[in-house]
N, C-alpha and C positions, 0 to 999 in steps of 0.2 A: 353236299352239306345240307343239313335239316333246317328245315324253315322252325324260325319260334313265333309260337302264337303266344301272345298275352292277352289273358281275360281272366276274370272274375272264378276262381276256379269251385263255386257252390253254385251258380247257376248258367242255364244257356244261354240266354240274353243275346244282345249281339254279334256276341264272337261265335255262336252257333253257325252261323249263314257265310263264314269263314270255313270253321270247322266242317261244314259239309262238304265242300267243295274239295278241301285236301283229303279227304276220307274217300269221296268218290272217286278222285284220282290215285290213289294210292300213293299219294307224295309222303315224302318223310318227314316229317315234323312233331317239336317238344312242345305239350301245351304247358309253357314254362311254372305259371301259377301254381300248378300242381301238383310240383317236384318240389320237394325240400326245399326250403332257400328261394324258392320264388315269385314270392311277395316281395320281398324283400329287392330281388331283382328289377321286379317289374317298377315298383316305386320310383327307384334309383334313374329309371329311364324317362320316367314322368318329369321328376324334378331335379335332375343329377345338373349342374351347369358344363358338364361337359358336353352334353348332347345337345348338337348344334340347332335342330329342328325337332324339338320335345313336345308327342304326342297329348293332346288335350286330356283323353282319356281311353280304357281299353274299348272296344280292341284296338292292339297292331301287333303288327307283324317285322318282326326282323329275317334280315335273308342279307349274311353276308355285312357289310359297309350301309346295309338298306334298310332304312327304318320309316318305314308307313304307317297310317293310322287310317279311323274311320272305316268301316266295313264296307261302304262301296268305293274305296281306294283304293282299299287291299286288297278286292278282288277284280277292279280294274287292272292293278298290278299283277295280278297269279293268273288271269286267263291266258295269255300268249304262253305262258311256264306250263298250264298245266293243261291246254287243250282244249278251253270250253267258253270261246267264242268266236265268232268271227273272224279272219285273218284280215277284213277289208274296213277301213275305218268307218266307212255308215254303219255298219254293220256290229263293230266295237263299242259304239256310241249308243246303238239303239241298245244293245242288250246293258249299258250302263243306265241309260233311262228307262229303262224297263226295273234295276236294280234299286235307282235313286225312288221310284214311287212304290217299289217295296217298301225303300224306308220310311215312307211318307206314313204309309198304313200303320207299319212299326212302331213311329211316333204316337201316334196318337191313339192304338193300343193304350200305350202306356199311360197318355192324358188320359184316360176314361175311368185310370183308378185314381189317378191321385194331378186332378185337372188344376189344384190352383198352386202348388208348391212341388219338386219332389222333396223336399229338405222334408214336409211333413210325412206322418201316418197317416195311411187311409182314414181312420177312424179319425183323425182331425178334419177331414173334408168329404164325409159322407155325402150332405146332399149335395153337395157340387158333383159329386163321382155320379149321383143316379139321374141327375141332370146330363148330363156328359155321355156316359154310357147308353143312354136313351137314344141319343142322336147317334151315338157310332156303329149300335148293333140294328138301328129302324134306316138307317142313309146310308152311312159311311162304308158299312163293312159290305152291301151288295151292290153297291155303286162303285166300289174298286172291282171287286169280285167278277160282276159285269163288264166290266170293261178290262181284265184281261181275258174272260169268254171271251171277248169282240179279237182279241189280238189273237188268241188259237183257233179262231176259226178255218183259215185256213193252214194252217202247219200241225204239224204232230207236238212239236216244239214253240217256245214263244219268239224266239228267230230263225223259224224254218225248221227244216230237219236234221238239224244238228240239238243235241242238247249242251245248253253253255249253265253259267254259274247261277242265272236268272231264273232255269227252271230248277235247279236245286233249293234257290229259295224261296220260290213261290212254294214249294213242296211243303218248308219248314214255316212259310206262313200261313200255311191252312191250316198245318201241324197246331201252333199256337191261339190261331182263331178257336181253332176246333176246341181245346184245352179252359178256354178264357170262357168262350159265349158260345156253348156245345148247341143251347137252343136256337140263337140269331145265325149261328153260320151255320147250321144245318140248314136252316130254310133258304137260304143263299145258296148253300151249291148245291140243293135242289133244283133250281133255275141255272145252275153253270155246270153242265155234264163234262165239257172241255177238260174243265179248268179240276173236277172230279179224275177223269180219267190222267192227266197229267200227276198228278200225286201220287196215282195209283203205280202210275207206271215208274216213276222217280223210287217212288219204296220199294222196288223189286229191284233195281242195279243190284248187283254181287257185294258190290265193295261198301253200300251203303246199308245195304239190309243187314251185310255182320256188323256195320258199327252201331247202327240202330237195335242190333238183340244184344250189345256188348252193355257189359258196365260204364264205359267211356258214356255213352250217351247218358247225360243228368238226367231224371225227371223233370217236366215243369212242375213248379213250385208258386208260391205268395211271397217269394221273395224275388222273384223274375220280374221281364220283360211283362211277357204273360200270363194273368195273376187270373185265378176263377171264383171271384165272389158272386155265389149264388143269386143274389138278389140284385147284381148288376146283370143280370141276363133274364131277367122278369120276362 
């Protein structure tokens, strides 16, 4: 049976760092948004009173009777399914706190365009954004950056020599840094060769690099996650 993903089906946003993972693995799954009819579906499971435990917002994932949400649940849930982490629970747990300070970064990407609302437009909160941005492309973006160098130090991998769901999204968040603030994270993994060559090597899997030259993979966009205003990367 095919796993469904639900997300936003115009940008990669957070159900990207889902979507890699099932791509890498050659699992079967409908990115449902994107089929005819579903919006409409995906709605219905947001706010339907039939569903018992209704998702806050995309992504989730159904699989079966199983409806999960939040991208590092979903992929807490799909690593023992699909191979890509740890079988020992230290070991399950580190590569989820490895995934949870993805999101951390992810987060606050996001704050750097639009720091005091997201209900507004950029252009309603510009100098809050270049105050904001300021900090996340001079601190924030080489101080996570750095301290997953520190954690590849020793491993080929960021839990050793296996690669799990962790180092597919560390992949897709250098992806989005790169995109957003080409000149702040360039100078950053200038200083993280690690954390360079892991990226490098994650874009070369078979199963990832056809879906990365496919049409499936969206552009980033100014309507994403990771948005590239010029003048927030001064």
């Amino acid at each position: 049976m095919a796993y469904h993903l639900y997300y936003w089906p115009g940008i990669q946003g957070r159900g990207e760092f889902v979507r890699l993972a099932l791509e890498d693995s050659g699992a079967d799954y409908v990115d449902v948004a994107r089929q005819p009819g579903g919006m409409a579906e995906m709605v219905e499971l947001m706010m339907g009173d039939h569903v018992a435990h209704p998702p806050f917002a995309p992504p989730f994932l159904k699989d079966g009777d199983v409806l999960v949400g939040q991208t590092a649940a979903i992929l807490l849930y799909l690593a023992p399914r699909l191979d890509l982490a740890p079988t020992d629970e230290a070991g399950r747990l580190w590569v989820h706190q490895l995934q949870l300070t993805i999101a951390d970064v992810v987060a606050e990407a996001h704050d750097s365009h639009h720091p005091i609302a997201a209900s507004l437009y950029y252009d309603d909160q510009k100098p809050e954004a270049h105050r904001r941005a300021k900090e996340f492309r001079d601190d924030r973006i080489p101080t996570f950056l750095n301290w997953f160098e520190r954690v590849l130090a020793p491993h080929i991998f960021l839990a050793g020599d296996q690669l799990t769901y962790a180092d597919l999204s560390l992949f897709q968040l250098v992806e989005g840094l790169t995109y957003a603030f080409p000149r702040a994270t360039a100078r950053a993994l200038a200083q993280t060769p690690r954390v360079v060559a892991l990226h490098d090597t994650v874009a070369q899997r078979p199963r990832l690099r056809a879906y990365l030259d496919s049409r499936r993979r969206l552009p980033f966009n100014t309507e994403d996650v990771f948005r590239h205003y010029p003048e927030l990367d001064a």
